[in-house]
DOROLUM-68934 format. One record per residue: x, y, z of N, C-alpha, C in turn. Coordinates in nm, 4 decimals. Example, Ala and Ser with C-alpha at 12.3 -4.5 7.8 and 13.67 -1.06 7.14 Angstrom:
BEGIN
{{1.3190, -0.5690, 0.7800}, {1.2300, -0.4500, 0.7800}, {1.3200, -0.3300, 0.7800}} {{1.2850, -0.2250, 0.7080}, {1.3670, -0.1060, 0.7140}, {1.2900, 0.0030, 0.7870}} 
//
This chain:
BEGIN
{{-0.5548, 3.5805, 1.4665}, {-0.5982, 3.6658, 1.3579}, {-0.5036, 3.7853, 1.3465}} {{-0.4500, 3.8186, 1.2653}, {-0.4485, 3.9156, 1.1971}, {-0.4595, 4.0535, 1.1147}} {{-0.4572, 4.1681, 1.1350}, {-0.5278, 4.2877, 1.0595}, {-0.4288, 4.2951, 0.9183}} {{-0.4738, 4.2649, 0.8143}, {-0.4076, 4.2552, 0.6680}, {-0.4573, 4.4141, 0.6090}} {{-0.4193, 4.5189, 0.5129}, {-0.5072, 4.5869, 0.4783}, {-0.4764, 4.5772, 0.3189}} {{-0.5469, 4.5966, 0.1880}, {-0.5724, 4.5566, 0.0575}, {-0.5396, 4.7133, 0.0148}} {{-0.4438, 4.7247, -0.0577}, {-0.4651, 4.9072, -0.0836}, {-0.3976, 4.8674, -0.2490}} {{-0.4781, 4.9332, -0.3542}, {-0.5144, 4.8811, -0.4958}, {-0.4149, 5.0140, -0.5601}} {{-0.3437, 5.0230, -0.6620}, {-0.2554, 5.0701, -0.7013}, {-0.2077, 5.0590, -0.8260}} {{-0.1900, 5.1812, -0.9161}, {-0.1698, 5.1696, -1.0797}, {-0.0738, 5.3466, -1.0874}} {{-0.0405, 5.3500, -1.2369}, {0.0580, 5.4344, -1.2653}, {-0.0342, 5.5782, -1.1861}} {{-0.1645, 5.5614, -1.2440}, {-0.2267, 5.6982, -1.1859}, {-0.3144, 5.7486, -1.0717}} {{-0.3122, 5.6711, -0.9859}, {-0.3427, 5.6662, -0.8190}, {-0.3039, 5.5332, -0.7168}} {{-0.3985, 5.5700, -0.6503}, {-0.4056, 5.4481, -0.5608}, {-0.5346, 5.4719, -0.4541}} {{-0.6002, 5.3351, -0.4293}, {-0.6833, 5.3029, -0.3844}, {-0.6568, 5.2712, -0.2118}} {{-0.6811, 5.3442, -0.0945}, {-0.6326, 5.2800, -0.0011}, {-0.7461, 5.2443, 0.0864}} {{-0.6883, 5.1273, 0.1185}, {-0.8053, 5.0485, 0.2407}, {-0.7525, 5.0766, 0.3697}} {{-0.8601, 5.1707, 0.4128}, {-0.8280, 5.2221, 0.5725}, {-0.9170, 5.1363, 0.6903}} {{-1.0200, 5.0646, 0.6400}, {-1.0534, 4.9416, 0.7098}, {-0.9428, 4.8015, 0.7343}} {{-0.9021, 4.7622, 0.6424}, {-0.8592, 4.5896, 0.6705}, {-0.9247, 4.5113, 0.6806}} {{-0.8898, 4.3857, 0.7265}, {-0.9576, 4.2210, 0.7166}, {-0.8938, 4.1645, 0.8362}} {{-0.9725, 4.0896, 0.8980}, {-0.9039, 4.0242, 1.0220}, {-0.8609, 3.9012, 0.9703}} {{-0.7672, 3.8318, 0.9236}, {-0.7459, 3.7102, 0.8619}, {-0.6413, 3.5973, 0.9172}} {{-0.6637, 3.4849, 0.9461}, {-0.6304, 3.3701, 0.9983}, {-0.5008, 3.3834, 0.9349}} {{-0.4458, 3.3635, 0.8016}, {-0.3269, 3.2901, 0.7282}, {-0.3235, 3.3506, 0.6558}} {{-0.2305, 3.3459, 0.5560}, {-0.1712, 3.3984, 0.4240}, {-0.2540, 3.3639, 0.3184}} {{-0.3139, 3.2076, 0.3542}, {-0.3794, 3.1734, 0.2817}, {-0.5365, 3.2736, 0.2647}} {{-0.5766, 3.2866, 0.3907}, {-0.6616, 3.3945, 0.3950}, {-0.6719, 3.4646, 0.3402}} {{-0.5330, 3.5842, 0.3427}, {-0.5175, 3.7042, 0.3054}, {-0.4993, 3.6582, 0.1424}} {{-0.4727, 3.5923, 0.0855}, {-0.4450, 3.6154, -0.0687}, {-0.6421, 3.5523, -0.1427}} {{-0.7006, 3.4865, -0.0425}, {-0.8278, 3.4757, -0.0701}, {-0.9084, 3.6012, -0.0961}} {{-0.8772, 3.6564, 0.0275}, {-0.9577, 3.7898, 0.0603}, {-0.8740, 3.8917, -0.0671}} {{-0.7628, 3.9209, -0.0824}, {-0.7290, 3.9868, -0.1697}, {-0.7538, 3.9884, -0.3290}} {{-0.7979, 3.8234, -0.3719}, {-0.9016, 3.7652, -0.4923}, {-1.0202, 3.8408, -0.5091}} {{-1.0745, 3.8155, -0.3915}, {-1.2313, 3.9145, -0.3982}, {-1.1823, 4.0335, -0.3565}} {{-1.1273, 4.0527, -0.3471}, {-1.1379, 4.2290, -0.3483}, {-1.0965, 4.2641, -0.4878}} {{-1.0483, 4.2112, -0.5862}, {-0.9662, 4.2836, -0.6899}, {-1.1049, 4.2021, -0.8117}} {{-1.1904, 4.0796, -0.7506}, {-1.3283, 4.0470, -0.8408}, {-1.4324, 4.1541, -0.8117}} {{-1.4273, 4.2394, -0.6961}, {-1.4979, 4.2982, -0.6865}, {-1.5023, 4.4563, -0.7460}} {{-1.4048, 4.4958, -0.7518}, {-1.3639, 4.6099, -0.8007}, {-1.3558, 4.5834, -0.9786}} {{-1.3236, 4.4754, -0.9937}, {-1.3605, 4.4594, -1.1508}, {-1.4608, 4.4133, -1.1784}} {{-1.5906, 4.4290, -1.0379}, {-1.7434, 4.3837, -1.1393}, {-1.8170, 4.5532, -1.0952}} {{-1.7394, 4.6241, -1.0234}, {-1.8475, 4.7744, -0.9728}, {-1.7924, 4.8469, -1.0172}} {{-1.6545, 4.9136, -1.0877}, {-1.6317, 5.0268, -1.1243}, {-1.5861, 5.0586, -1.3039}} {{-1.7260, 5.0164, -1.3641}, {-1.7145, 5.0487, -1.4675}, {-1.6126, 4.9720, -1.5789}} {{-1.5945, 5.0904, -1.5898}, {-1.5227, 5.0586, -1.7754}, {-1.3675, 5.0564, -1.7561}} {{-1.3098, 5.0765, -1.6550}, {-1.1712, 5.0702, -1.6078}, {-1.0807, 4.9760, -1.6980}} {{-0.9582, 5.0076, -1.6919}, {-0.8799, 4.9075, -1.7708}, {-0.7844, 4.8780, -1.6611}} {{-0.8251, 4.7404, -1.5731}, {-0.7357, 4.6915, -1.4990}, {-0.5975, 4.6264, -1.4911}} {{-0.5516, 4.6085, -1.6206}, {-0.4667, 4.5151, -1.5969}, {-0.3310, 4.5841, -1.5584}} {{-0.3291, 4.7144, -1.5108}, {-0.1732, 4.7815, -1.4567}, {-0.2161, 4.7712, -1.3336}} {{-0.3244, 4.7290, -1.2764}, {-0.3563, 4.7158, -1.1252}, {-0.2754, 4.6801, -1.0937}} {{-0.2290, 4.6892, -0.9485}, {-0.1786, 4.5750, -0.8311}, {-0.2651, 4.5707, -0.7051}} {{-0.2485, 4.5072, -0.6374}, {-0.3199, 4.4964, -0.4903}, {-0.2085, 4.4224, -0.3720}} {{-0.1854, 4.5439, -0.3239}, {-0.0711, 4.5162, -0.2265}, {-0.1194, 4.5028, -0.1022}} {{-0.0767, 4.4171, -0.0297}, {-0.1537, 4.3069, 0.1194}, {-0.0545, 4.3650, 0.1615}} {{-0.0554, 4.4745, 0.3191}, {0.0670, 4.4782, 0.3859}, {-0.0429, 4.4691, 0.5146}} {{0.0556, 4.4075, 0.6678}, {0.0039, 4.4213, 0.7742}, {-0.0223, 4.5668, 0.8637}} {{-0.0396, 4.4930, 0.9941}, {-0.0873, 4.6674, 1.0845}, {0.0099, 4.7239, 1.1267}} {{0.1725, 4.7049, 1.0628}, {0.2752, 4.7612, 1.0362}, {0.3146, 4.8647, 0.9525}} {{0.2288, 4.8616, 0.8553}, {0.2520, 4.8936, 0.7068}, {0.3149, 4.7934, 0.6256}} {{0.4046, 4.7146, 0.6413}, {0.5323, 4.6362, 0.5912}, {0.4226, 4.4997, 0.5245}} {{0.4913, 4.5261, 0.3674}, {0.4166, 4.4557, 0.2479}, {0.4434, 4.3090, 0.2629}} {{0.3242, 4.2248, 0.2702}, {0.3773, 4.0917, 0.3194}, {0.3536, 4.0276, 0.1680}} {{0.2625, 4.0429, 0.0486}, {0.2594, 4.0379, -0.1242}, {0.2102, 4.1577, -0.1962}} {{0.1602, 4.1091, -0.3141}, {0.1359, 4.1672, -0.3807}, {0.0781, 4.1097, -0.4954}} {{-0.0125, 4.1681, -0.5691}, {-0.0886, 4.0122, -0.6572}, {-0.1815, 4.1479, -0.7642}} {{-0.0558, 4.1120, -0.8766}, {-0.1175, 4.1716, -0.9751}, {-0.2619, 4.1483, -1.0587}} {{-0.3450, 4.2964, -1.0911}, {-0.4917, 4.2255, -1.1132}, {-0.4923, 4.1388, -1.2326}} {{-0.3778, 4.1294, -1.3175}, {-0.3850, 4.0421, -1.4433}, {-0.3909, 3.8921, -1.3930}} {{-0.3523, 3.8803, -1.2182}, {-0.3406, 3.7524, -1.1775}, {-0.4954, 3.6774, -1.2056}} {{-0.5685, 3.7964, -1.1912}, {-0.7112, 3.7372, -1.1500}, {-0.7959, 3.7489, -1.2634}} {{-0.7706, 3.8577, -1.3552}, {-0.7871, 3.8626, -1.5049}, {-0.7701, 3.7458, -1.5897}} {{-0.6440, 3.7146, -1.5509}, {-0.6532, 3.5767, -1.6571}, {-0.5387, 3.6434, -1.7761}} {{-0.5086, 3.5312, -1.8632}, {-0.4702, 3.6213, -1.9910}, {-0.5684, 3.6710, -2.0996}} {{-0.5153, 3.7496, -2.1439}, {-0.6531, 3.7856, -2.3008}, {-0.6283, 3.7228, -2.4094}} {{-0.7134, 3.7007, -2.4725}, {-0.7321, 3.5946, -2.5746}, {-0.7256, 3.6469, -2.6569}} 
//
């Protein structure tokens, strides 16, 4: 396992995760990083996500992706 941490990021802040995720694989970590960026787009309102990012770095700091929230948005119709 792993300590991954999810820290959420746009032109006018950033969101940092000072907990983490203990996660098996990459595959893990880009799971866990899905729900974190479904979750933040079903609890905080009226936000306009799509300049989000959600950057996965380890207990290094050092960015292992990055997975823009439009990934999980979808396109707009």
């Amino acid at each position: 396992m792993s300590q991954f941490y999810f820290h959420c990021s746009h032109a006018k802040g950033v969101l940092v995760d000072r907990c983490g995720a203990a996660v098996a694989d990459l595959v893990e970590a880009r799971d866990h990083a899905t729900s974190v960026v479904r979750s933040l787009l079903t609890t905080r309102g009226s936000e306009d996500w799509r300049d989000w990012v959600l950057h996965v770095n380890d207990d290094l700091g050092e960015e292992i992706f990055v997975m823009p929230f439009a990934f999980v948005l979808g396109k707009p119709h």
